[in-house]
C-alpha positions in Angstrom: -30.5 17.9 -27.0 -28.5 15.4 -27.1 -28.8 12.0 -26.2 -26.2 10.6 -23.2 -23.2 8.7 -24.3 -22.5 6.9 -21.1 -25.4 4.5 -20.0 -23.9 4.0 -16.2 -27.5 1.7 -15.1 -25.6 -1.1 -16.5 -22.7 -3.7 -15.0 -19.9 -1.4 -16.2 -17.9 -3.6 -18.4 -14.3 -2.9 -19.8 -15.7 -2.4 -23.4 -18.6 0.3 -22.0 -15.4 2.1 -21.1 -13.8 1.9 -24.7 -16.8 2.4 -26.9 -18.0 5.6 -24.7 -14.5 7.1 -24.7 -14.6 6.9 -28.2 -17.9 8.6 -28.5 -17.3 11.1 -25.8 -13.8 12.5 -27.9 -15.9 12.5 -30.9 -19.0 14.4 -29.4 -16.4 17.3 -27.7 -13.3 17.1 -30.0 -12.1 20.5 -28.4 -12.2 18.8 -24.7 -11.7 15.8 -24.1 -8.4 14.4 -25.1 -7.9 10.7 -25.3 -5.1 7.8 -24.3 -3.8 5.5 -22.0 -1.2 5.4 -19.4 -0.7 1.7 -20.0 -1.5 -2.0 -20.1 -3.4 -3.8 -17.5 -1.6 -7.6 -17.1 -3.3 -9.2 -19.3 -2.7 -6.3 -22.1 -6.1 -4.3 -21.7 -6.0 -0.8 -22.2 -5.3 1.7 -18.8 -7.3 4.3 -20.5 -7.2 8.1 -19.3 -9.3 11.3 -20.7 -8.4 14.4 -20.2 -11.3 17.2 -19.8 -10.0 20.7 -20.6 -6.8 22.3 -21.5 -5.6 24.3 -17.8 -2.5 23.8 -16.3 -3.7 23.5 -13.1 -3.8 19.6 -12.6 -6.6 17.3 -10.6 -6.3 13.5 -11.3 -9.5 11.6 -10.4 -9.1 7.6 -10.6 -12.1 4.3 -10.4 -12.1 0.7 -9.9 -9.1 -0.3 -8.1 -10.5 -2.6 -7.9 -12.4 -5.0 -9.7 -16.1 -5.4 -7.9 -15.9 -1.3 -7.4 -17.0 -0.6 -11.6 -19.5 1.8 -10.4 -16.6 4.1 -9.3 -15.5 3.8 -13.4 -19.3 4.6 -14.1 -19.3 7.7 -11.9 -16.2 9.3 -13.6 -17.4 9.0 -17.3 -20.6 10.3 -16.3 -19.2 13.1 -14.7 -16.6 13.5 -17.1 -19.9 13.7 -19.8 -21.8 16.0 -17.9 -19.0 19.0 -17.5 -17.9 18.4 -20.9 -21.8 19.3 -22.0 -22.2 22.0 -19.5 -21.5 25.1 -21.3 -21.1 27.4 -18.6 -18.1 25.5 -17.3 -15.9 25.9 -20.9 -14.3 29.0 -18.7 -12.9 26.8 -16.0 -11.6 23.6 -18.0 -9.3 26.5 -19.7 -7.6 27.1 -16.6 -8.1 23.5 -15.0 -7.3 20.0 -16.6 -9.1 17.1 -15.0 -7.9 13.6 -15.9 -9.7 11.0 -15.6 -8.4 7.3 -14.7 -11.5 5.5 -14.9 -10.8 1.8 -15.0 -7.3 1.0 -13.2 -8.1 -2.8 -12.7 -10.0 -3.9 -16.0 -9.1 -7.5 -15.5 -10.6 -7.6 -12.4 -14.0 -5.2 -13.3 -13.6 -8.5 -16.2 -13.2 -11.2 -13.3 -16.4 -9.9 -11.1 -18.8 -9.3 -13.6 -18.4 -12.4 -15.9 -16.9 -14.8 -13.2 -14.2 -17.3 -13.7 -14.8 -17.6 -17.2 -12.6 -14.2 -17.0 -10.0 -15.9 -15.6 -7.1 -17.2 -17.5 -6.6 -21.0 -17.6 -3.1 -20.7 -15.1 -4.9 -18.4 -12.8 -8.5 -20.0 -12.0 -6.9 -22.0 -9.3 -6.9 -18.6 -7.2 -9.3 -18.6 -4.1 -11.9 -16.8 -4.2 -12.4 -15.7 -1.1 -15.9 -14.8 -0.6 -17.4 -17.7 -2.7 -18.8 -15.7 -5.7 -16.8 -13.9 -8.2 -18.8 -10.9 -8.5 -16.9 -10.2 -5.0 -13.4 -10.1 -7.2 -11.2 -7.3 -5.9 -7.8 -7.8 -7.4 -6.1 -7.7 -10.6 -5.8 -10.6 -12.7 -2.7 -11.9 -11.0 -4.4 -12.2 -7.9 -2.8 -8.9 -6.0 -4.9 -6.1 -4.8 -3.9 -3.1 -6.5 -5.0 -0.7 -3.4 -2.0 -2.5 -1.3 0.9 -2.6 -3.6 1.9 0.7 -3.3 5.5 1.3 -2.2 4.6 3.7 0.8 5.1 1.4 4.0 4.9 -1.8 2.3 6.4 -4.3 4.6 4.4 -2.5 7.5 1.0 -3.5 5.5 -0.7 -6.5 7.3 -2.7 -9.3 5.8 -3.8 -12.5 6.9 -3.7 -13.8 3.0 0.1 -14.4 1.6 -1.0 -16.1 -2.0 -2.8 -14.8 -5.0 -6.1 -14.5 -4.4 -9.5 -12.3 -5.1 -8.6 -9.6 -2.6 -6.1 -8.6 0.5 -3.2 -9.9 -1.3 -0.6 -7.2 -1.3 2.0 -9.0 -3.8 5.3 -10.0 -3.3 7.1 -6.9 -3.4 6.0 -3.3 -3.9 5.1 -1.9 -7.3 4.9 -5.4 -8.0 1.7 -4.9 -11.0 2.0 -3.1 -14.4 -1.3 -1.2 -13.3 0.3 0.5 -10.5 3.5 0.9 -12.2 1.8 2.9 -14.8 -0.2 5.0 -12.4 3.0 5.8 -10.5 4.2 6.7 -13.8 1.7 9.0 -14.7 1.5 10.7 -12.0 5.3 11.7 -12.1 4.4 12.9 -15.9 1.6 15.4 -14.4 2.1 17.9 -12.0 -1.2 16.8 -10.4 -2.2 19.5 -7.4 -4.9 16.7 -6.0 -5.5 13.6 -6.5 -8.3 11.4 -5.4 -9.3 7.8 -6.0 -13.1 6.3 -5.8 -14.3 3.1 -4.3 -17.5 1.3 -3.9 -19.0 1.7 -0.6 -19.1 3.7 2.8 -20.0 6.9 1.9 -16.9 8.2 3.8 -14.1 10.3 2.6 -10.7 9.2 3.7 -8.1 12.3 4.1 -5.5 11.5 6.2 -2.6 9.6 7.8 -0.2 9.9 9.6 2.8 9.0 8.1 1.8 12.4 5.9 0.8 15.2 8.9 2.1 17.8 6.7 -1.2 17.1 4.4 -3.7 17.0 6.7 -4.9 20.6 7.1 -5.1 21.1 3.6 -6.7 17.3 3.0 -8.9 18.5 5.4 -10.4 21.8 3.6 -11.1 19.6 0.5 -12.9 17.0 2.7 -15.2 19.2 4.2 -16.2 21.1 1.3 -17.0 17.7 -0.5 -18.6 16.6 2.6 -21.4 19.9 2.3 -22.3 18.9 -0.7 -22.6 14.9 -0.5 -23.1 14.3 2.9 -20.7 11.7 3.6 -18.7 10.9 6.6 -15.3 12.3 7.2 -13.1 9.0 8.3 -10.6 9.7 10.9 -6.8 10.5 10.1 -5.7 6.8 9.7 -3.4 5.7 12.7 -2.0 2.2 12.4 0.3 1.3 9.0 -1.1 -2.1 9.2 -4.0 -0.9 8.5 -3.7 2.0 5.8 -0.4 1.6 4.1 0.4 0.8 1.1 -2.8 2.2 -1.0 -2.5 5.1 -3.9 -3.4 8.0 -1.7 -0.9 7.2 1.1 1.6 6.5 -1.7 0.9 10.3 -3.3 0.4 12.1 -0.5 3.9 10.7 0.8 5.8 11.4 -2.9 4.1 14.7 -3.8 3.2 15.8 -0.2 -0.2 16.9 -1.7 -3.1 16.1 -0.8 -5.1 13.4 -1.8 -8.5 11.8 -1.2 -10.3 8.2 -0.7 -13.9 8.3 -1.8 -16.3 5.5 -1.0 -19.3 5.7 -2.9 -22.7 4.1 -1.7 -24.0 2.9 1.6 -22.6 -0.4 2.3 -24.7 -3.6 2.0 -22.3 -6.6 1.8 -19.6 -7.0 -0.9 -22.0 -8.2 -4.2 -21.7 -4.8 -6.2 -25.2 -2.5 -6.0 -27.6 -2.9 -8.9 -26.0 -0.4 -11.3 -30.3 0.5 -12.3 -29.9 2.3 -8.7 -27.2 4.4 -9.9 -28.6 7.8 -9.9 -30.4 7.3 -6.1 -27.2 5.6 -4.7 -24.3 7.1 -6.8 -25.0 10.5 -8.7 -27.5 12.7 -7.0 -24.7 12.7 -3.8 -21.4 12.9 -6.3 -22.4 14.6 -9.2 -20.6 17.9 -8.2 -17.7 16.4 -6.9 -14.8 16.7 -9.9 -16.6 20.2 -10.5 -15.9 21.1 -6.9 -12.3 19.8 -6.8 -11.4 21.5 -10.3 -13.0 24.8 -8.7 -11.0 24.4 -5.3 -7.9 24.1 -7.5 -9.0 27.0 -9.4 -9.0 29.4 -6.7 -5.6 28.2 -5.0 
């Protein structure tokens, strides 16, 4: 057998990502296609792999934001697993999954080498915890998860300037990294989407500036939720709140659905010890993209 390509008990660094892409297109040459959809801002590689050759479309995308790496970990470890699994060669003929596992790779950069990560005109930026492992945004001090042009100007934050998170930017669409996402997914025709974050262990399905996504947002939720146990979040009410994030912005352009995954239990914002992967992360999630490509499957 074997020996695993992706080593996810590690802080899951930018150039983990690149090296075990490489290796994963070598190993399965007739699966997994590699690229990117773009640049980050400070000209790192948005890389994408696609798993399978269907055209029925499910786009799965980590690390928003920078402290959430164990979301980037979780997708190339998935996107390992299927690839090995013979008896799912069948289904990634009929289903493509794509996987978006580092959107924010300045800011994975930022929280686990600290300022040092930082260019010389940005490390005046508050950090607003204290410690830089916390770092949520992109290099340019915006948090990617708010810039998206789906109720901008109704998005509230108490923080106005660059900064390591809750910055929303000054405009919508305002960073290359969700420029390019928006890009891709208009390149696509994705029939689900769903984006991973770092901690809750709650799926997010719903608002409701999107009713007409619920029901079907719903269906996914729950059969996710029988398999990892997490909480379903209530449909998201106030636009101050929820606007302005990737799956508010899809579900509004596409009218699909589209879902927020947070990961582990919660414990304060330092990310987990990545050696506790497997008991926080992948014994719950490990199905999940299988499950999703499968629900698309038999639409």
């Amino acid at each position: 057998m074997d020996k695993s390509i992706v080593n996810p008990l590690v802080p899951y660094a930018y150039e983990n990502l690149m090296r075990e892409a490489l290796l994963l297109r070598e190993r399965y040459p007739e699966l997994i296609q590699l690229g990117s959809i773009g640049k980050s801002s400070e000209g790192r590689e948005l890389t994408v792999l696609r798993l399978g050759e269907g055209e029925r479309h499910v786009l799965l995308v980590g690390a928003h934001h920078g402290r959430e790496y164990i979301s980037s970990a979780l997708l190339m470890r998935m996107c390992e697993e299927y690839a090995g699994r013979a008896g799912l060669r069948p289904l990634w003929r009929r289903v493509s999954l794509w996987f978006v596992p580092m959107l924010n790779p300045d800011g994975v950069e930022i929280s686990i080498y600290g300022k040092s990560a930082l260019t010389e005109e940005n490390r005046d930026f508050v950090c607003i915890l204290g410690d830089y492992a916390t770092w949520k945004a992109n290099a340019r001090g915006v948090d990617l998860n708010r810039n998206y042009p789906c109720l901008f100007e109704e998005k509230r934050s108490t923080v106005l300037v660059p900064a390591s998170e809750m910055y929303k930017g000054e405009r919508p669409a305002s960073e290359c990294e969700v420029q390019a996402l928006m890009a891709f997914t208009r390149q696509i025709p994705f029939c689900f989407a769903a984006t991973f974050h770092a901690k809750g262990e709650e799926i997010f399905y719903g608002d409701s500036n999107t009713p007409e996504t619920t029901d079907i947002s719903f269906e996914i939720a729950k059969t996710l939720q029988s398999e990892c146990g997490y909480a379903l979040a209530p449909i998201s009410q106030d636009p101050g709140i929820f606007a302005a994030g990737f799956e508010n912005w899809f579900r509004q352009e596409y009218k699909r659905p589209c879902l927020l995954l947070e990961l582990a239990p919660f414990d304060g914002y330092i990310p987990h010890n990545m050696k506790n992967f497997d008991r926080l992360v992948w014994q719950k999630m490990r199905e999940t993209g299988k499950i999703l490509a499968e629900w698309v499957d038999n639409k």
